[in-house]
C-alpha positions in Angstrom: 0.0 0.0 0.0 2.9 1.9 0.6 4.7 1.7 -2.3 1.1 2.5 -4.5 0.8 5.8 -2.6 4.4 6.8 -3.1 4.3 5.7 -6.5 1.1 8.0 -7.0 3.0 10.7 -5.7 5.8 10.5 -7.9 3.2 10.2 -10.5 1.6 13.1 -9.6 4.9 15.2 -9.2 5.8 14.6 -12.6 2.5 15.6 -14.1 2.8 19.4 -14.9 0.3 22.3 -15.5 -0.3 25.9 -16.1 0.1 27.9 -13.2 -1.8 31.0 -12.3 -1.2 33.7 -14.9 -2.2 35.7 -17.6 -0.6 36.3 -20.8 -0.1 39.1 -23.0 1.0 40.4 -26.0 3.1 43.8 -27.2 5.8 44.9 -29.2 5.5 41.4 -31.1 6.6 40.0 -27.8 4.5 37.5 -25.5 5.1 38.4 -21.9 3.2 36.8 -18.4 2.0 38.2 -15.4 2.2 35.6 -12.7 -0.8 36.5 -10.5 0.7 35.4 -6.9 3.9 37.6 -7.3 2.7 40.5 -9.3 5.6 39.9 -11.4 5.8 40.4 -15.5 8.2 37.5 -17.6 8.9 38.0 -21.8 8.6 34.2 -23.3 11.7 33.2 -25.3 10.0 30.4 -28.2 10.6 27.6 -26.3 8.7 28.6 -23.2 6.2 30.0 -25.3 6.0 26.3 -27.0 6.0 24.7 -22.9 3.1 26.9 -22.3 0.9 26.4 -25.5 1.5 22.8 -24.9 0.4 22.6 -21.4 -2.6 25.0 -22.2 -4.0 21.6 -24.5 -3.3 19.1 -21.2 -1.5 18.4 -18.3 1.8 16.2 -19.2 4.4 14.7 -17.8 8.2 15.9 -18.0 9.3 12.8 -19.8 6.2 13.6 -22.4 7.3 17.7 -22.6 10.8 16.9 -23.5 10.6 14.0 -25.9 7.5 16.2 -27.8 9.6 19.1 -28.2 12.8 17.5 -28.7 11.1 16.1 -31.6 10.6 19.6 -32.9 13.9 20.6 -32.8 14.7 21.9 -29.6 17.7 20.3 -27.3 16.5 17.5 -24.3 18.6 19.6 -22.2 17.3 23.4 -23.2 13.8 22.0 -22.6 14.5 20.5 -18.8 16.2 23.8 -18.3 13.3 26.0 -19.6 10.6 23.3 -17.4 12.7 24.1 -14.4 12.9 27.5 -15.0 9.2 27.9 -15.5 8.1 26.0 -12.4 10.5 28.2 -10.5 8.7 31.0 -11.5 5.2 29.5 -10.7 4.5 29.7 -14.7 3.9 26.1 -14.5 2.8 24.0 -11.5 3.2 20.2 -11.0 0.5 17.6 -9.5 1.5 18.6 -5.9 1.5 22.8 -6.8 4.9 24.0 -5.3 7.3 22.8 -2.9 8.3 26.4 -1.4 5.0 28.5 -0.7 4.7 32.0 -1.5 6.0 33.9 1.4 3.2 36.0 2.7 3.7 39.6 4.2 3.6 40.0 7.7 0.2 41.6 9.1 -0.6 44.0 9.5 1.6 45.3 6.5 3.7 47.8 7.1 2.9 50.0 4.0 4.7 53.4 3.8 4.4 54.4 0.4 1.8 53.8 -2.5 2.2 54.7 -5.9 -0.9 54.6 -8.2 -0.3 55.7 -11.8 -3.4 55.0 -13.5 -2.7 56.7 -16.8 -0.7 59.5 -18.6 -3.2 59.8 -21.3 -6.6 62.3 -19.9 -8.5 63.1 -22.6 -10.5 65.1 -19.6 -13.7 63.7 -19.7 -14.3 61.4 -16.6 -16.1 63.0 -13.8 -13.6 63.7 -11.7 -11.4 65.7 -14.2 -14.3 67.8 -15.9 -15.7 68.7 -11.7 -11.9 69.9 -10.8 -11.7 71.7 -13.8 -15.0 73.7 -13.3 -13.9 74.9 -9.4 -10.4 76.5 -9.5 -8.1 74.9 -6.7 -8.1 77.1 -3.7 -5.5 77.0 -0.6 -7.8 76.3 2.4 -8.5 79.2 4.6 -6.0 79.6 7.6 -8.3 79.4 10.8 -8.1 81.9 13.5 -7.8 81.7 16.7 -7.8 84.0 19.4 
């Protein structure tokens, strides 16, 4: 029984997937953003290929490098590129991720917040066209005496 559930495991280890992501497009590039870490990757050709392939079924390693080893691309690039991916949390194997994603200690310390929304007003949302028709004024200086 032991040796069925380990077996399983190691089944299930080997047995990769897309992880949490979106992708994108620009500049003829194709880039992800990895959801957990906020963080944006560009996709050389053959991660781009990893990806496309895993977004048909979940494989096996084995099944990923003899596939695209069989279009051209060297056993040895592709483990690298598989490791590389899972590292990154692009791609996700039957038991997710061996190191979890660290989480911020609570409550967060935040200091600074930077929102840039856009550097292209055309001036015609609400908040722009009701700032525009009252002038900015300097509050009045109370008194006190």
């Amino acid at each position: 029984m032991v040796n069925k559930l380990s077996n399983r495991g190691m089944y299930a280890m080997n047995i990769y997937k897309l992880g949490e992501f979106h992708p994108f497009s620009g500049g003829g590039q194709d880039y992800l953003y990895l959801v957990p870490s906020g963080a944006i990757f560009a996709l050389d050709n053959l991660s781009s290929t990893i990806i496309d392939r895993l977004n048909e079924s979940e494989c096996g390693k084995e099944e990923l490098v003899s596939g695209l080893s069989a279009q051209g691309f060297a056993a040895s690039d592709v483990e690298e590129a598989i490791e590389e991916l899972y590292q990154s949390h692009a791609i996700a194997n039957g038991n997710g991720f061996l190191d979890e994603v660290q989480k911020p200690p609570m409550p967060f310390p935040l200091q600074t917040l930077v929102l840039n929304v856009t550097n292209q007003c055309n001036l015609s949302c609400n908040t722009a066209t009701n700032s525009a028709k009252t002038a900015w004024r300097r509050p009045k200086a109370s008194r006190s005496l």
